[in-house]
N, C-alpha and C positions, 0 to 999 in steps of 0.2 A: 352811188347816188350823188349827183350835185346839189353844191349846195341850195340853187332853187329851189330843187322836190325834197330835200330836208325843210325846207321851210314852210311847204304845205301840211306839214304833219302837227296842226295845232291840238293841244289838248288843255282842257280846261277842268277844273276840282275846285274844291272846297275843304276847307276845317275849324272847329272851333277850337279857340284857346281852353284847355279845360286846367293851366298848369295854374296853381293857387295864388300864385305872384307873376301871372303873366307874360310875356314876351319878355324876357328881362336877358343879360347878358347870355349867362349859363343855356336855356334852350336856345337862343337866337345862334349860338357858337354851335349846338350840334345841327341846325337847321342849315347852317352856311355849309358845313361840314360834308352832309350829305347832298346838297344840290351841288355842288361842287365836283362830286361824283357824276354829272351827268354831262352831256355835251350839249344837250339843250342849253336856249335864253329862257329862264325861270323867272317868271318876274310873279312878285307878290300885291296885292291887291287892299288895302283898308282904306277906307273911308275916301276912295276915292283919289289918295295918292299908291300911285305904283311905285315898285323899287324892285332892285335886282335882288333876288332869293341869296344869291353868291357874294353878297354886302355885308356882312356885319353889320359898319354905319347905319346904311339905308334900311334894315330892318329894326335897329332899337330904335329911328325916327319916329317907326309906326307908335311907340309907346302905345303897345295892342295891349289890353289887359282882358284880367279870365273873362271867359263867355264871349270875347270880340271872336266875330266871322272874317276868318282871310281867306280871298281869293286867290286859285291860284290859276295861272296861266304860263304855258310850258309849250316853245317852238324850235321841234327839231327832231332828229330819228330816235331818240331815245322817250319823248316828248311824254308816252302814256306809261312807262315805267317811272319815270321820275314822280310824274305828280300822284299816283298811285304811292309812290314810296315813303314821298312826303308827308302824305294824308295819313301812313301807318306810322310816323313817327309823331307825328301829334296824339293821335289818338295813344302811343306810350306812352305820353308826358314829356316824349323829347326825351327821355331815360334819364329824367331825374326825379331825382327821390328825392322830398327833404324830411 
């Protein structure tokens, strides 16, 4: 597949923050963790500023707090596994407990 018709492969989701303290280091580090995993551009979506999923920085920028809707948008062959993945690790809380 070249990289052109990799880039056709857009997929787009959603999730809400449901973790009690928000978007704060601790989830934002597994969220990097796992888009990282992917060869997709992941890029994250709030309020209208985008940022790379695979940031750390750019994701604590969003200072997303609980109940905030991120969008997400994902361009590449892995595109609809990713955001699909993503959407399941919010919805665990990003695996943490406190």
């Amino acid at each position: 597949m070249t990289k052109e018709e990799q880039n056709k492969n857009i997929c787009k989701g959603a999730f809400v923050v449901i973790n009690d303290k928000g978007l704060h280091t601790r989830p934002s580090t597994e969220l990097v963790k796992c888009a990282s995993s992917f060869k997709s551009q992941i890029n994250l979506i709030y309020q209208g500023i985008i940022v790379n999923a695979k940031s750390l920085l750019g994701i604590l920028t969003l200072a997303a707090t609980r109940g905030s809707r991120i969008d997400i948008e994902a361009v590449g062959y892995d595109a609809d596994l990713a955001v699909e993945t993503l959407i399941g690790l919010a919805r665990k809380k990003f695996h943490i407990h406190y």
